[in-house]
N, C-alpha and C positions, 0 to 999 in steps of 0.2 A: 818790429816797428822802428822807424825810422825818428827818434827822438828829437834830432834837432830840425829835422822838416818840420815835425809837428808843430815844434814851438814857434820854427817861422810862420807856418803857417795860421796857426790860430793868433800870431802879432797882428798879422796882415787884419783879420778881423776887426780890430781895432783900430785899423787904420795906418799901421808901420810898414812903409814898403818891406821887398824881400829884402833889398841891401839894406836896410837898417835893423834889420832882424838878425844878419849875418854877422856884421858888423859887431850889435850888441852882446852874441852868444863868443864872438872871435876872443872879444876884451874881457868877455867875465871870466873867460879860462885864463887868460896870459895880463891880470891888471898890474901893474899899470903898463902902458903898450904907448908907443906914435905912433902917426898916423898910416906913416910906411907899413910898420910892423902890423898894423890892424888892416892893413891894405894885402898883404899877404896873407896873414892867418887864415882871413875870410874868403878871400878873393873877389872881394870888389874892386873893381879896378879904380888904380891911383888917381884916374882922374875923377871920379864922380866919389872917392873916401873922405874927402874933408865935407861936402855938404852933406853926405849920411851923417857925420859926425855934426857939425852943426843942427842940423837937425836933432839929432838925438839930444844934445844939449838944450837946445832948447826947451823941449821937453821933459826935460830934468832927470832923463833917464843913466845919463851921464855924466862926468864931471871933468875940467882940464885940471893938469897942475904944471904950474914952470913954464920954462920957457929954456929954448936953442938944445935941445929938444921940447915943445911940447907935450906932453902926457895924456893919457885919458884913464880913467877909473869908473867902471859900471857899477852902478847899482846892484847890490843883491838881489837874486831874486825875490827875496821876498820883499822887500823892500820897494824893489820893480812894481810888484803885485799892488801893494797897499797905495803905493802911487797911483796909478795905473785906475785905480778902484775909485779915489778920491777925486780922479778928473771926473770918472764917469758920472759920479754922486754927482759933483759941480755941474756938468754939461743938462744931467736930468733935470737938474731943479732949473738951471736957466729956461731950457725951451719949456717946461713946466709954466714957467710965470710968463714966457711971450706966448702960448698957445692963450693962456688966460685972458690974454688981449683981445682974442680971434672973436667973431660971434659965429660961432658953431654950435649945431645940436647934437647932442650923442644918437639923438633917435635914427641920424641919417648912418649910422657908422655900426649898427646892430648886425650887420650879417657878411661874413669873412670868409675867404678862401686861404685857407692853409696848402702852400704848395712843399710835396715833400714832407717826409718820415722823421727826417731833426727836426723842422719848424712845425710839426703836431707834438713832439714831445716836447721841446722845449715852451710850444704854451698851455698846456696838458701840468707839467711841472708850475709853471708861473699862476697857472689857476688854481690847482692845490694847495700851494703857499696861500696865497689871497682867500681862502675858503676861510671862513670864521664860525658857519653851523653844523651845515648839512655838506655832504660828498654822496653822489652815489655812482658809481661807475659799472659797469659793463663791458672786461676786457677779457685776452688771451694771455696768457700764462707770461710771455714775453712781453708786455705791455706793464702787465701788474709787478713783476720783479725790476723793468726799468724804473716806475716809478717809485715802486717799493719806499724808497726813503722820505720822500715826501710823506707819501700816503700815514705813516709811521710816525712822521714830526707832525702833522695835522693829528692825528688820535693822540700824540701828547698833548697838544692846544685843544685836546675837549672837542676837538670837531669830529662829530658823529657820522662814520662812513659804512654804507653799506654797497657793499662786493659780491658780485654776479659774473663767473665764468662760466664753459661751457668743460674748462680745460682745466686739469690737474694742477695746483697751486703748489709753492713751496712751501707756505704756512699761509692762515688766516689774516686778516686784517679787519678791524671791525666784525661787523657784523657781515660774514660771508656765508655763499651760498655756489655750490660747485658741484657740478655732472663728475668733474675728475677722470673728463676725458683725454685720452691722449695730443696731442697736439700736431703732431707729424701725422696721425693718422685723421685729423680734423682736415688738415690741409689738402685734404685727396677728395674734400667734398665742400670746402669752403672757403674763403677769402677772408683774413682776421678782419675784425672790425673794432671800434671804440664808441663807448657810448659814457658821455663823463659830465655829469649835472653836477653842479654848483651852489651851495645857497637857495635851489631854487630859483636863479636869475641868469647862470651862463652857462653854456652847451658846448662842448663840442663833439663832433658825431661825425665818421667817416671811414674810409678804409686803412688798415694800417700795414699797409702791405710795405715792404722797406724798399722803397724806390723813389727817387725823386720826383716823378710823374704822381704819385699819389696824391688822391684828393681827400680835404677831410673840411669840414663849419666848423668854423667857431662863432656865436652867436648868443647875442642877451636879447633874441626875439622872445615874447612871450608862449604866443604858439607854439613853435619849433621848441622850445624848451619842455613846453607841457607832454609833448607827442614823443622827445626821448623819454621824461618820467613814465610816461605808463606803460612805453616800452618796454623798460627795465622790468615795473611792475608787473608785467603781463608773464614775462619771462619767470619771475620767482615763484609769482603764484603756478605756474604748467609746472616747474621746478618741485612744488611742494607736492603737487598731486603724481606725479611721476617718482619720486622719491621717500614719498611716504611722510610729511614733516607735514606741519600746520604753519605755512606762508603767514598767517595774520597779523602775528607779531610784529615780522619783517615790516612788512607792505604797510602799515598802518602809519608807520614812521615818515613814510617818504609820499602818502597818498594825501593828495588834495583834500578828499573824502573818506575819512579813516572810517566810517561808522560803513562806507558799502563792503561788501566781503565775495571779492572777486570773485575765489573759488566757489563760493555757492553758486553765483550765478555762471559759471563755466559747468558747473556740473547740470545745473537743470538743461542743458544744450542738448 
């Protein structure tokens, strides 16, 4: 892996062109540098090096010192970091309080197209943090060990997560329930999927194949939320009877209707 692409790269995320990404890695190696010298290092060219620099200062990601030469001295990373974190906190809470000006209803904004494999896990993660009761999820081996940490800081926060694969886990989480199927040999007859409830109030549901063309909802429809839950449900209880265990327990937790008892009525079928 290619370290300092990386790091330009995920700048850029945030908004710092490449050359000021170049720029800022040039001078944390060689501080304090001019602008000559930060014009080389990097290979920004001398004519567009003083407005990266500018810029960067701006920013506060930078700092001059002196003069006939002037200087520049970068921020530590980590110190970059906690910067960097503190706009973001700032910028959220501003458009936070001008959306509060807007007259919108949430009700119109209930049902989401997740485009791509990063942007399901990264709000797949943002939901699990946000989970305060209930979790019940529905993944493949790959899905449950990326979240894994999450999953892991919610069951220290008390939040009750119950776990349904088809595929061999690494270890348990909550209350799990697992075929302990192979997974390479899953892929010769099936397409991973994700089924990841919330509170009881937010869903997302879709393929999790690793591609950017992948579709996946995310959604706080009522319906559509209801119809993953007893998905799941449906799944543990065949789970129980196939595997020999008493589903009740499980399933009671996470059912609308604790008092019905699916597998009986699956068996009189």
């Amino acid at each position: 892996m290619n370290t300092e692409k990386t790091i330009i790269d995920l700048l850029a995320e945030f908004g710092l062109p490449s050359n000021a990404g170049k720029a800022y890695l040039a001078l944390l190696k060689n501080n304090p540098a001019t602008g000559y010298e930060i014009s080389t290092y990097s290979g920004v060219p001398r004519s567009a090096i003083y407005s990266v620099l500018n810029r960067l200062t701006a920013l506060g990601l930078i700092n001059s010192v002196g003069e006939n030469p002037k200087k520049y001295i970068a921020l530590s990373p980590s110190s970059m970091i906690e910067h960097m974190n503190n706009l973001h906190i700032d910028r959220v809470q501003q458009i936070t309080e001008a959306f509060d000006h807007l007259n919108t209803s949430e009700e119109a904004f209930d049902f989401w197209h997740l485009h791509g494999y990063r942007n399901l896990i990264m709000k797949a993660k943002e939901i699990i943090n946000h989970a305060q009761g209930k979790i019940i999820l529905s993944a493949w081996r790959q899905e449950v060990t990326t979240l894994g940490r999450e999953l892991k800081d919610a069951v220290n926060r008390d939040v009750d997560i119950t776990l349904f694969s088809f595929c061999k886990l690494k270890e348990d989480i909550g209350t799990t329930v697992s075929y302990s199927l192979d997974e390479v040999d899953l892929l010769k007859v099936w397409n991973p999927k994700i089924i990841l409830v919330a509170d009881q109030t937010t869903t997302i549901m879709g393929s999790t194949v690793e591609h950017n063309d992948s579709r996946t909802i995310f959604t706080k429809n009522k319906a559509i939320t209801e119809i993953a839950t007893n998905h799941i449900i449906l799944d543990i209880t065949l789970a129980g009877q196939r595997l020999d265990f008493d589903p009740n327990p499980i399933v009671k937790k996470i059912m609308r209707r604790p008092d019905i008892r699916l597998d009986s009525l699956l068996a009189d079928i």
